[in-house]
C-alpha positions in Angstrom: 7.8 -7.4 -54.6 4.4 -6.2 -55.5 0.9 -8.4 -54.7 -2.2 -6.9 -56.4 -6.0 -8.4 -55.7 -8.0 -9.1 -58.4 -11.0 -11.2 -56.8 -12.0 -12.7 -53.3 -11.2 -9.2 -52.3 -14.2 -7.9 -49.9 -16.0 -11.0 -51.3 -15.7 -15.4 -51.5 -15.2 -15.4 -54.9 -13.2 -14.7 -57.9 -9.8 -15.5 -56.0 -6.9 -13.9 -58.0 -4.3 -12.5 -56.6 -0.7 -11.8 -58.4 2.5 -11.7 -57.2 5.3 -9.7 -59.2 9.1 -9.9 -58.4 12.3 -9.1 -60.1 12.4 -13.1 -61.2 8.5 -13.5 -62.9 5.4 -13.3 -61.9 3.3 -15.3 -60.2 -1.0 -15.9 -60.3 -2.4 -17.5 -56.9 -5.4 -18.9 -58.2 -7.9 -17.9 -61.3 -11.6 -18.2 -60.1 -15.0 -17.8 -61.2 -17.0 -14.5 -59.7 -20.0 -16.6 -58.8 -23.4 -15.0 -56.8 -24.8 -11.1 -58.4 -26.2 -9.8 -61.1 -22.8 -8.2 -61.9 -21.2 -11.8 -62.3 -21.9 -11.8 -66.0 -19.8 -8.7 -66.8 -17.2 -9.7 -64.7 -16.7 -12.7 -65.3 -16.5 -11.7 -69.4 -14.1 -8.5 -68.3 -10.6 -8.2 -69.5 -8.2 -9.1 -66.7 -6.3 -6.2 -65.3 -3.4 -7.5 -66.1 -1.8 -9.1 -69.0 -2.4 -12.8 -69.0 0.5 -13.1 -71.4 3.1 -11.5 -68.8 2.2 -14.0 -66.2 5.0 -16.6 -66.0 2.9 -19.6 -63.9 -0.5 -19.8 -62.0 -0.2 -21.6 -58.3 -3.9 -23.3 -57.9 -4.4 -24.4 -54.5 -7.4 -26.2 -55.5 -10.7 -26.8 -57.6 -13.6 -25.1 -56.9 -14.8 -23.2 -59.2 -14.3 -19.8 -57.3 -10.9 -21.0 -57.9 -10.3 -22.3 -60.8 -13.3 -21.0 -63.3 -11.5 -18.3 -64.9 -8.3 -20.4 -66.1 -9.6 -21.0 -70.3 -10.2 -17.7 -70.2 -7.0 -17.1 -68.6 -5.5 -18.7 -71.5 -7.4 -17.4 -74.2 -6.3 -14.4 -73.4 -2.6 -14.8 -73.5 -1.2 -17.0 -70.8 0.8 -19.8 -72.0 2.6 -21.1 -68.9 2.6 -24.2 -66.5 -0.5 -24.3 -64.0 0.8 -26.1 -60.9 -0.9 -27.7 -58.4 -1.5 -31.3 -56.5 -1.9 -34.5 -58.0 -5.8 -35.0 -57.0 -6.7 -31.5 -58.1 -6.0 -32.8 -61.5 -8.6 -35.3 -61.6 -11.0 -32.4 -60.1 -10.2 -29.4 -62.5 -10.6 -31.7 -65.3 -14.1 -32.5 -64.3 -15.1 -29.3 -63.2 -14.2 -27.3 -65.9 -15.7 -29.5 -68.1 -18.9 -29.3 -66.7 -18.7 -25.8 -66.3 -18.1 -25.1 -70.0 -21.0 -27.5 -70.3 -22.7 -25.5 -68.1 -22.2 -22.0 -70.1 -22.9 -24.0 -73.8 -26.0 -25.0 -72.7 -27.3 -21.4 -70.9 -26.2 -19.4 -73.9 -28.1 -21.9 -76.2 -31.1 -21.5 -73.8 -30.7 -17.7 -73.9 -30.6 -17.4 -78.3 -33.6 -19.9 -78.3 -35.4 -17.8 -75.5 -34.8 -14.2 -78.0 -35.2 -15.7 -81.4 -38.8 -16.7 -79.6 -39.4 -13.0 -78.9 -37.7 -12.3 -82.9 -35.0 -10.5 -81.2 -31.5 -10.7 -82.4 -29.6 -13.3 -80.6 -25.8 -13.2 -82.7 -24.4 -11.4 -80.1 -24.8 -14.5 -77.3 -21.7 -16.7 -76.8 -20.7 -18.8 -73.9 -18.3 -17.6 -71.3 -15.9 -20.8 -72.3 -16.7 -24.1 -74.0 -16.6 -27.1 -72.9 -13.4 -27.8 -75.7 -11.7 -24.5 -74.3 -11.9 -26.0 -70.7 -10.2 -29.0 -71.7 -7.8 -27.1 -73.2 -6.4 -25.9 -69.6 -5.4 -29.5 -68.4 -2.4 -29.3 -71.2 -0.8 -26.8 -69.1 -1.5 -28.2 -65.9 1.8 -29.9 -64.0 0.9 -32.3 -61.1 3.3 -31.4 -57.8 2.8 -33.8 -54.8 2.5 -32.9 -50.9 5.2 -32.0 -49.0 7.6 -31.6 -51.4 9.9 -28.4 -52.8 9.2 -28.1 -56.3 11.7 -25.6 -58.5 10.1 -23.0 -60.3 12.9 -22.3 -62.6 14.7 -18.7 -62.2 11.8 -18.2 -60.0 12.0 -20.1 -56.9 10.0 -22.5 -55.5 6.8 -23.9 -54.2 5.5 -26.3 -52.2 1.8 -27.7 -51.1 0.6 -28.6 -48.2 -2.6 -30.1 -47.1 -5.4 -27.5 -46.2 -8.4 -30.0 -45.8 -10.8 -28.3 -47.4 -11.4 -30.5 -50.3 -9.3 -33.5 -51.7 -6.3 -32.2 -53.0 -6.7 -28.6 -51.7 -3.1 -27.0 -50.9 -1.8 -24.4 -48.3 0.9 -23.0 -50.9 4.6 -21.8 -49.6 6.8 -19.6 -51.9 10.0 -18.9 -52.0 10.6 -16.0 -54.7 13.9 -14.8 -55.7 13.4 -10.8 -55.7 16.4 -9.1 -56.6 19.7 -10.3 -53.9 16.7 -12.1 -51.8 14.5 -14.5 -51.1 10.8 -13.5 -50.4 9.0 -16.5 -48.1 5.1 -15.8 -49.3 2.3 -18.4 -48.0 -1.1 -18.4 -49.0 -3.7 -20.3 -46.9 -5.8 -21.2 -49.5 -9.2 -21.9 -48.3 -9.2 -24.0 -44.5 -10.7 -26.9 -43.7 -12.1 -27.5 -40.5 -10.9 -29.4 -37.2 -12.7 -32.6 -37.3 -13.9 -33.2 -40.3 -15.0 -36.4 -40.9 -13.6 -37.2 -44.2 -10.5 -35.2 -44.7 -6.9 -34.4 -42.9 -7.5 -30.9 -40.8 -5.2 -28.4 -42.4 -1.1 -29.1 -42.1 1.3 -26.3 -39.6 3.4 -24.5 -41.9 6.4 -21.8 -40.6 5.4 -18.4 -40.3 5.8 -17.1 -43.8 7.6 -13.3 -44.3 4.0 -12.3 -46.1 1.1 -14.6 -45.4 -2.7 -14.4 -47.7 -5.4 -15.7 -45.4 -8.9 -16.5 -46.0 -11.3 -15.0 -43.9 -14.3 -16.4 -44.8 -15.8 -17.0 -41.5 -13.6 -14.8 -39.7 -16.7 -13.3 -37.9 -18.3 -16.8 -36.2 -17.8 -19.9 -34.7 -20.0 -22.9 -35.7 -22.0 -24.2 -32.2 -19.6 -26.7 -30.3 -22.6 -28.6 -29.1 -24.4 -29.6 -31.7 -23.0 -32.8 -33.5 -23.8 -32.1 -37.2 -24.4 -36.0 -37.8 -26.9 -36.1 -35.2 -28.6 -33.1 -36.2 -28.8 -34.8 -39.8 -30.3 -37.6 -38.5 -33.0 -35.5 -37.0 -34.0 -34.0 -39.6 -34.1 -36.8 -42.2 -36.5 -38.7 -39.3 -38.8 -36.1 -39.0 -39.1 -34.8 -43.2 -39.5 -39.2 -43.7 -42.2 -39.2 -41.1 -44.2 -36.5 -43.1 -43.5 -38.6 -46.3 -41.2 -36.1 -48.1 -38.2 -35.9 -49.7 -35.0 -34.3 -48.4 -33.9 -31.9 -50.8 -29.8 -31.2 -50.4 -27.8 -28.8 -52.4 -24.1 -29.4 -51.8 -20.9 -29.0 -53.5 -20.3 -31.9 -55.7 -16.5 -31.3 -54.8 -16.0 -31.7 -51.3 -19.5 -31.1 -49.3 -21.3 -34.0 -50.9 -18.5 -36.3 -49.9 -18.3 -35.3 -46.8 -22.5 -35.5 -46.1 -22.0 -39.7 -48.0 -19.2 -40.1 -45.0 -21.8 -38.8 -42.4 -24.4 -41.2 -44.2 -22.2 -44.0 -44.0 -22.2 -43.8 -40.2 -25.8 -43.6 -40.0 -26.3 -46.4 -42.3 -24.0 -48.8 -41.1 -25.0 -48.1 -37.4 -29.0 -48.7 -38.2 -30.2 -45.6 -37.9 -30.7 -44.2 -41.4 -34.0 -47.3 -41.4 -33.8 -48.4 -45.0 -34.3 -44.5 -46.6 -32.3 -45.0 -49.7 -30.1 -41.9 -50.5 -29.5 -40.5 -54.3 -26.5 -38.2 -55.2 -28.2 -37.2 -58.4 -25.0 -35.2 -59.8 -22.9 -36.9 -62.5 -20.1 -34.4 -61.4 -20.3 -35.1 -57.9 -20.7 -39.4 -59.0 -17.0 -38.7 -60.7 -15.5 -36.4 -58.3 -17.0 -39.6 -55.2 -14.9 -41.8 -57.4 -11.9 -39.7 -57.7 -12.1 -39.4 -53.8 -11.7 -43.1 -53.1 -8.2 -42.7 -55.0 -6.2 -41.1 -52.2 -7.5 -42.3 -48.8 -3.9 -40.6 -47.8 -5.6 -37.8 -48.1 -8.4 -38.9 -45.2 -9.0 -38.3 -41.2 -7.1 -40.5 -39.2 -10.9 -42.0 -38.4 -11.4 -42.4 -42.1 -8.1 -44.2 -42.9 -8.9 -46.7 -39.9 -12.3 -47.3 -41.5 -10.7 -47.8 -45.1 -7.7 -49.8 -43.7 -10.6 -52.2 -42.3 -12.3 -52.7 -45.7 -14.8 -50.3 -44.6 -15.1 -47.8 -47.9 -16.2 -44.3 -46.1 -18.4 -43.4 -49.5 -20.4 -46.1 -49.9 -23.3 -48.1 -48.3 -26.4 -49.5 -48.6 -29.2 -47.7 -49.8 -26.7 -45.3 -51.7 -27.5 -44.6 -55.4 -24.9 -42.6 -57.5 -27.9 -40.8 -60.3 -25.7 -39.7 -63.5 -28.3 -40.0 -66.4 -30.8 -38.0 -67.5 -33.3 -40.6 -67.4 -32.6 -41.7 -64.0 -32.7 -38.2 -62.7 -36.0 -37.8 -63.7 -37.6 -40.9 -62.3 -36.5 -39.5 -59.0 -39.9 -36.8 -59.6 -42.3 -40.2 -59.6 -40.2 -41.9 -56.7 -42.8 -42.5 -53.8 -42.1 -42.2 -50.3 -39.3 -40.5 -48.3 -36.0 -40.1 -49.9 -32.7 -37.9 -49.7 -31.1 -36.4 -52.7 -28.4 -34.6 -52.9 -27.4 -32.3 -56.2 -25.4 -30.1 -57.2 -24.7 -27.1 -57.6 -24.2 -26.2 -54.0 -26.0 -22.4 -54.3 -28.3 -23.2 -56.3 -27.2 -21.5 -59.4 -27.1 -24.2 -62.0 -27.1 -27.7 -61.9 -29.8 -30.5 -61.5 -30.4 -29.2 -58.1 -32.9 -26.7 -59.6 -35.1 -29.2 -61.0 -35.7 -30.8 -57.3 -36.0 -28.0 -55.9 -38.7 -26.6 -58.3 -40.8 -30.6 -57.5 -40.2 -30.3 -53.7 -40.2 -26.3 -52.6 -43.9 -26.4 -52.8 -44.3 -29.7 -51.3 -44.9 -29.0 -47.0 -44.0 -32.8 -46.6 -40.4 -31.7 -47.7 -37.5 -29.7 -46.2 -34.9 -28.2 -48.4 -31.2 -28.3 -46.2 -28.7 -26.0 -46.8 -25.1 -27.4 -46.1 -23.1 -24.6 -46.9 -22.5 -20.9 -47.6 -25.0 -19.2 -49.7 -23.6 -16.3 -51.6 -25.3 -12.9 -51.8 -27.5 -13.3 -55.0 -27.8 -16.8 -55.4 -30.9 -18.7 -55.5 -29.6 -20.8 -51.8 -29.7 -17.4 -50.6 -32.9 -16.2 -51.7 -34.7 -19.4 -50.3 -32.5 -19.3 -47.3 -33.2 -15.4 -46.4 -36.9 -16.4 -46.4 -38.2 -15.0 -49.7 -41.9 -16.0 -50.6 -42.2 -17.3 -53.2 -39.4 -18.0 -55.3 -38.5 -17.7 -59.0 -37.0 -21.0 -60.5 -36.4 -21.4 -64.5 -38.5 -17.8 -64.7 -41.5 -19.2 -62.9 -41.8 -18.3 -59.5 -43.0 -21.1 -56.9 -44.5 -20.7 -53.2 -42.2 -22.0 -50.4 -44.2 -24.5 -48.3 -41.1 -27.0 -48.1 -39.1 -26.5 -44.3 -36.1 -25.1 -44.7 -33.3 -26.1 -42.7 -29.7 -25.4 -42.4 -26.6 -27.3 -40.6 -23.4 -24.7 -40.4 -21.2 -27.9 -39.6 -20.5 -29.4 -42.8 -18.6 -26.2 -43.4 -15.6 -27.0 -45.2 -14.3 -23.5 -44.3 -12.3 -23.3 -41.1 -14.8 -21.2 -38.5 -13.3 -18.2 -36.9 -11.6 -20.4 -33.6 -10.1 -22.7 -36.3 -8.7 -19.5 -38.3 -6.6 -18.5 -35.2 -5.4 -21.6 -33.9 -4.0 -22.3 -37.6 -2.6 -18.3 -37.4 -1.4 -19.2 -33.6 0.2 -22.2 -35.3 2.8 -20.6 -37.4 4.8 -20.1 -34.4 5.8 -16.2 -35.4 3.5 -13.1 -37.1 4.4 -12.3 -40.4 5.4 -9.0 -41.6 2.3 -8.7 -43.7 -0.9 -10.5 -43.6 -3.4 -10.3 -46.0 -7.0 -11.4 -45.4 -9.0 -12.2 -48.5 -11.8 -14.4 -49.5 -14.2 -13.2 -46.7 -17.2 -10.4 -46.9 -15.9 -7.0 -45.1 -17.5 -7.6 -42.0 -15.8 -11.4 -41.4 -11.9 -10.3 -42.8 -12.3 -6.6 -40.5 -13.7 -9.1 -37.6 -10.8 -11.5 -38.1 -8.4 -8.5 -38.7 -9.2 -7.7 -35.1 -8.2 -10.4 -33.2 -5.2 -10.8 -35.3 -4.4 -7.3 -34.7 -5.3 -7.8 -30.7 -3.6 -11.2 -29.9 -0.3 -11.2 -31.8 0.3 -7.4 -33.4 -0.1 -8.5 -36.4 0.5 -5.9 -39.6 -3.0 -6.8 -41.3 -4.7 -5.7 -44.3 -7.8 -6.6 -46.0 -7.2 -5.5 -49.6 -9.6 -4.0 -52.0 -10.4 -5.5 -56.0 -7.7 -3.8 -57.8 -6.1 -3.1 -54.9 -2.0 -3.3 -55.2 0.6 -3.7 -52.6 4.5 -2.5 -53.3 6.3 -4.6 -50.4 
């Protein structure tokens, strides 16, 4: 059996990894390189491997990072099955799509911006289309938790909840290679312990090769400071200035999990009437696709929906999906929360509020999640003054703020209880999607506690087990 890495290797992004036996060959995942100036070429690079070799693909869920690479995937070759879990479906299918829309509507900006200067624009083409996302779902086979599926001549597979968004899978392998069986898991990405919306991530045996994210495998969130709370505070103090709270999240996954937080506050009193806008038509359909598989929620969460309580919706909550209505946000008076997409910054309607609020001092932009190296989140979050936006650059006179526990990524504690959990070291462990410092970090204590055989693989980077 061979593994090579061919993204989320010394990085959070891009995760590819493949898996070659003596039966087929296997593709964990097939993500977008997302943060950098190099991201362009990348992303538009041949893969290092022939897509038309590769039997399946094994998507453990959809984030971009995850997924974003899959119509180019196929337009380069692959014609196999995608697996992966029933509520990723729904989620691939709107994020793809938008992210073709996405690249349609940045390479038409791009050929107007050069014909403008009379420079020759023939050469500009999206990444993918919106048509050529679509085109992925054909291929895509829905497997449901818990339950051995046959990959035929191959093995099998089988998901199990991570928690890190709806539908996201901790993936087990069995792979015929040669007279034996190889037992592969990969973690996917974590979810956290206590979450408020979703299942923390399911115990699964200790696997003869494990692949383990590492993303914050160099910190542990603060144990004393209750996320909700600290929310609270915040959106008190920016409403006494008379601002608006400015929130980039995920549209898959964070922004859910923020509406759960502001359901408590709403329906115990203490969010005082300040109507909340989730001005993201992806992160409106992904919120709808959520309240499909309450199986999928916190024990607190079921109880809530088993009471008739709906954990994504109260009063004072506006789900913004038109143009039209996103705009009329600008000329809203008084204090307000939106939240928009795309979580870093990079694309997305979130740019728009942030170029009407960053200059604003009665507002505070709030960072709820990680902010890649190169992305606008991170240029605003390292303190850069002032800040370009749609080519114009804009003073920062808006507070920044950031709360580290809306994580959806397991923290470094929650890393090694779900390692401790396996109840044996594999013979190989792999740490990926985590910058060098958090996967050598992690390595450590793995290393130190249980002697385990750990390697933090390099892009390109192949293994022959």
């Amino acid at each position: 059996m061979r593994i090579s890495f061919h993204g989320a290797a010394g990085e959070v992004t891009g995760s590819c990894h493949l898996i070659e036996t003596t039966a087929g060959r296997i593709l964990l995942d097939c993500g977008m390189i997302q943060g950098g100036k190099e991201r362009h070429e990348r992303n538009r690079a041949p893969f290092p491997f022939n897509p038309a070799d590769v039997d399946l693909v094994v998507l453990s869920h959809a984030h971009i990072d995850h997924s974003g690479r899959l119509p180019l995937l196929l337009e380069q070759g692959f014609r196999g099955r995608i697996l992966t879990t029933t509520p990723t479906v729904g989620l691939v299918e709107i994020l793809l799509a938008d992210s073709g829309h996405i690249h349609e509507e940045d390479a038409r900006w791009k050929i107007r911006r050069l014909k403008k200067k009379g420079e020759d624009a023939s050469w500009v083409t999206p990444l993918f289309t919106r048509r050529e996302a679509l085109a992925v779902l054909e291929q895509l086979v829905a497997v449901e938790f818990d339950t051995w599926y046959a990959l035929d001549g191959i093995g099998r597979v089988r998901f199990n909840m991570a928690g890190h968004i709806l539908g996201a899978a901790i993936v087990e392998l069995e792979i015929e290679d040669g007279d034996r069986c190889r037992h592969v898991t990969f973690s996917g990405d974590l979810g956290v312990q206590g979450a408020r919306l979703l299942a923390r991530p399911a115990p699964v045996e200790a696997p003869e090769v494990l692949i383990m994210e590492s993303t914050y495998g160099d910190r542990d969130r603060p144990t004393q400071e209750d996320p909700t709370d600290r929310l609270l505070e915040i959106v008190r103090h920016t409403a006494k200035r008379g601002g608006k709270l400015v929130i980039p999240s995920f549209a898959v996954g964070r922004t859910q999990e923020i509406l759960a937080r502001f359901n408590d506050l709403a329906e115990s009193g203490r969010l005082e009437g300040i109507p909340v806008m989730v001005d993201s038509p992806m992160a409106v359909e992904a919120t709808r696709i959520f309240t499909r598989f309450p199986q999928a929620y916190s024990k607190e969460a079921r109880r809530l929906f088993c009471s008739g309580d709906q954990p994504l919706q109260f009063d004072g909550l506006s789900l913004v999906t038109s143009v039209e209505e996103s705009k009329a946000i600008n000329f809203l008076e008084g204090p307000a929360v939106i939240i928009s997409a795309s979580g870093m910054c990079t694309a997305g309607r979130i740019k728009h509020h942030l170029k009407n609020n960053i200059s604003d001092p009665a507002a505070t932009i709030l960072f709820v999640g990680y902010q890649a190296r190169g992305t606008l989140g991170n240029v605003i979050q390292s303190g850069v003054d002032p800040v370009r936006i749609f080519g114009e650059e804009y003073p920062v006179r808006a507070r920044i703020e950031r709360i580290s526990g809306f994580s959806a990524h397991a923290d470094r504690g929650g890393l090694l209880d779900w390692f401790s959990g396996l109840g044996g070291v594999p013979e190989s462990t792999f740490l990926v999607h985590g910058e060098p410092d958090s996967a050598a970090a992690l390595g450590t204590e793995l290393r130190d506690r249980h002697k385990a055989a750990v390697m933090i693989p390099k892009r390109g980077e192949l293994f022959d087990l």
